[in-house]
C-alpha positions as CSV (number, residue, x, y, z in Angstrom):
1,X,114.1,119.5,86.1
2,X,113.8,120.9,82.4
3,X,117.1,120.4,81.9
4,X,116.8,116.6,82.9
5,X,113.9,116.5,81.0
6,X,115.5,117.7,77.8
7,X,118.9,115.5,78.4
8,X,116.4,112.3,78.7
9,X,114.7,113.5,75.2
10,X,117.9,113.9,73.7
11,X,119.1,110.6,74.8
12,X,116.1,109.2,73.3
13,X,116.3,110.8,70.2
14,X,119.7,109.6,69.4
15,X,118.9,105.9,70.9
16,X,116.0,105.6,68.2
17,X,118.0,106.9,65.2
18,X,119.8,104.1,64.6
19,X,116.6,101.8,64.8
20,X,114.5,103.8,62.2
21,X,117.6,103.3,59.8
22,X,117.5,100.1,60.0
23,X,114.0,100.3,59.1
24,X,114.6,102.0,55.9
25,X,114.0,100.6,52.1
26,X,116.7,98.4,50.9
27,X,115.7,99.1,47.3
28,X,119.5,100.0,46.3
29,X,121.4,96.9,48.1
30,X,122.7,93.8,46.8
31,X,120.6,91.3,49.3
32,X,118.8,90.4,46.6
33,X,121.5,89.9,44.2
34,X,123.5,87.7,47.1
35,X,121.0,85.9,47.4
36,X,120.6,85.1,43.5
37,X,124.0,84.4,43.4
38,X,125.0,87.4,42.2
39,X,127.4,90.5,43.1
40,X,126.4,93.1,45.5
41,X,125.9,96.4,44.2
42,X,128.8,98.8,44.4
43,X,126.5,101.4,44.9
44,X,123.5,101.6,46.2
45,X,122.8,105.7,44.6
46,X,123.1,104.2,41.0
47,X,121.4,101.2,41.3
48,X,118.5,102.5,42.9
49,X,118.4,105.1,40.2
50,X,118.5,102.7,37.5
51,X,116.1,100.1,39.5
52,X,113.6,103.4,39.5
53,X,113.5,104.0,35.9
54,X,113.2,100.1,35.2
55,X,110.7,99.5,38.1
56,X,108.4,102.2,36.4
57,X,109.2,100.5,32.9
58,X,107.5,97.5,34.8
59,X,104.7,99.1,36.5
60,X,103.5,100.1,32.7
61,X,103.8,96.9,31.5
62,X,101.7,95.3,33.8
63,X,99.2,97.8,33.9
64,X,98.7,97.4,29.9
65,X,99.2,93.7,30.7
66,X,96.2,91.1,32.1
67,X,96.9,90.5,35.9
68,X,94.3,87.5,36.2
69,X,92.2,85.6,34.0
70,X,88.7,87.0,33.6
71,X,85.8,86.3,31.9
72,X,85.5,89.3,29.1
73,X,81.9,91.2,29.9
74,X,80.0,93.5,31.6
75,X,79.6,92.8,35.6
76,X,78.1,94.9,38.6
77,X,78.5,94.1,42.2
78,X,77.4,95.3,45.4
79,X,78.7,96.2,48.4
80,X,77.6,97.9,51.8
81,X,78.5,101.4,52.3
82,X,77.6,104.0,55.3
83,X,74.1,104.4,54.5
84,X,73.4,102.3,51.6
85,X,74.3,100.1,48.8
86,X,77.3,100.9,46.5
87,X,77.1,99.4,43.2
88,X,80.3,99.5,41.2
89,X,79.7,98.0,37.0
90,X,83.0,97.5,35.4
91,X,84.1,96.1,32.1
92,X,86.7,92.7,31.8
93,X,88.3,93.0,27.9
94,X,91.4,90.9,27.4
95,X,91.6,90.1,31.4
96,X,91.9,94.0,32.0
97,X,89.5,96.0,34.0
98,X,87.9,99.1,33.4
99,X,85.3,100.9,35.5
100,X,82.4,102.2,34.0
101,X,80.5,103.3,36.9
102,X,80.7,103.7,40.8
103,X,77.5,104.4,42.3
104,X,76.8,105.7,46.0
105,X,74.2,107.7,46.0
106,X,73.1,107.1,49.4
107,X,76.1,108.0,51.1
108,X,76.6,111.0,52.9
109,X,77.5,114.3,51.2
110,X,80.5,116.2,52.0
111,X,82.7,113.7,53.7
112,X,84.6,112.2,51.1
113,X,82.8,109.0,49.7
114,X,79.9,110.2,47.4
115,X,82.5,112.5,45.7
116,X,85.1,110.1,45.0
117,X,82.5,107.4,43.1
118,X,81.7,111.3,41.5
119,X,84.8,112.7,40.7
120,X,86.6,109.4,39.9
121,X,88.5,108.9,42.3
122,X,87.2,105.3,43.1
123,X,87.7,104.7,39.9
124,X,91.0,105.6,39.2
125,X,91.7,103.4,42.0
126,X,90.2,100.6,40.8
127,X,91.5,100.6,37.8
128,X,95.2,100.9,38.9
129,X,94.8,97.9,41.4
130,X,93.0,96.2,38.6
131,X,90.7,95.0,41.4
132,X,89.6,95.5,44.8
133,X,92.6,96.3,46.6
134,X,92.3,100.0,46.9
135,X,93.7,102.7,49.0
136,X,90.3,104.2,49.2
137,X,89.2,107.6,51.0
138,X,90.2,109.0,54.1
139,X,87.1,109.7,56.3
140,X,85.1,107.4,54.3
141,X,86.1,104.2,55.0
142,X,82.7,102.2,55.1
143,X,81.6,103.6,51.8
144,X,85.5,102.7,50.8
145,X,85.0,99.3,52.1
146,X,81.4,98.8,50.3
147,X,83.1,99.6,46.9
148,X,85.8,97.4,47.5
149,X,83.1,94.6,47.9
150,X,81.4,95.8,45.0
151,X,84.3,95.1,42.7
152,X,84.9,91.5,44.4
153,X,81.4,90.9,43.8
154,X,81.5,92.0,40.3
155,X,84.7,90.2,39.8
156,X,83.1,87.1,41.3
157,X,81.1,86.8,38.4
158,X,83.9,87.1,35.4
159,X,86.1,83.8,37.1
């Protein structure tokens, strides 16, 4: 029976491989380039490298850059967290956003919410979405959720 057991896992194992490969990034292949009209990469290590550097090149743009078209001020929303409000006031200047404060007082200490507004983390997030899109915190996802609100609701007010 074990060794029935293990031959059946095996067989598994080696069915699935071939699936999760196909599931794998295609960050290095010409598709993109095909379907441009373009030449398909010769190959895919290089390009991916180069693509890497560049794609970072980008990212840093388009952080320094305005995403959307805001208002320039001062705005402070509010959103529902575990236990309470959370208040998040950020700035708008030249359609970028910067937090000034994330605020969630009321939400329960030692499981992950109340410290990120507190140690930045919310912020950092925030900022790097340059909205409310954020990854937030594991084991604090109502208070994650209420700060995301927050920043729509502040937002809300710059369009």
């Amino acid at each position: 029976m074990r060794k029935r057991t293990a031959l059946t896992a095996c067989a598994l194992a080696l069915s699935v491989s071939p699936l999760l490969g196909g599931c794998a990034s295609n960050t290095g292949s010409g598709s993109a380039d095909a379907e441009k009209g373009g030449a398909p990469a010769e190959s895919s290590q290089p390009a991916a490298d180069a693509e890497g550097e560049e794609g970072a090149e980008s990212q840093q743009e388009a952080q320094a850059k305005p995403k959307v078209d805001y208002k320039d001020g001062t705005y402070t929303g509010e959103g529902k967290g575990a236990h309470g409000t959370v208040s998040v006031t950020l700035t708008v200047a030249d359609g970028v956003i910067t937090v000034d404060e994330v605020m969630a007082d009321a939400e329960t200490e030692g499981i992950g919410g109340k410290e990120a507004a507190e140690d930045g983390t919310f912020k950092a997030q925030i900022e790097a979405a340059q909205g409310s899109n954020i990854d937030g915190v594991t084991g604090a996802t109502l208070t994650s959720g209420g700060v995301s609100k927050a920043v729509d609701a502040a937002l809300a007010q710059a369009k």
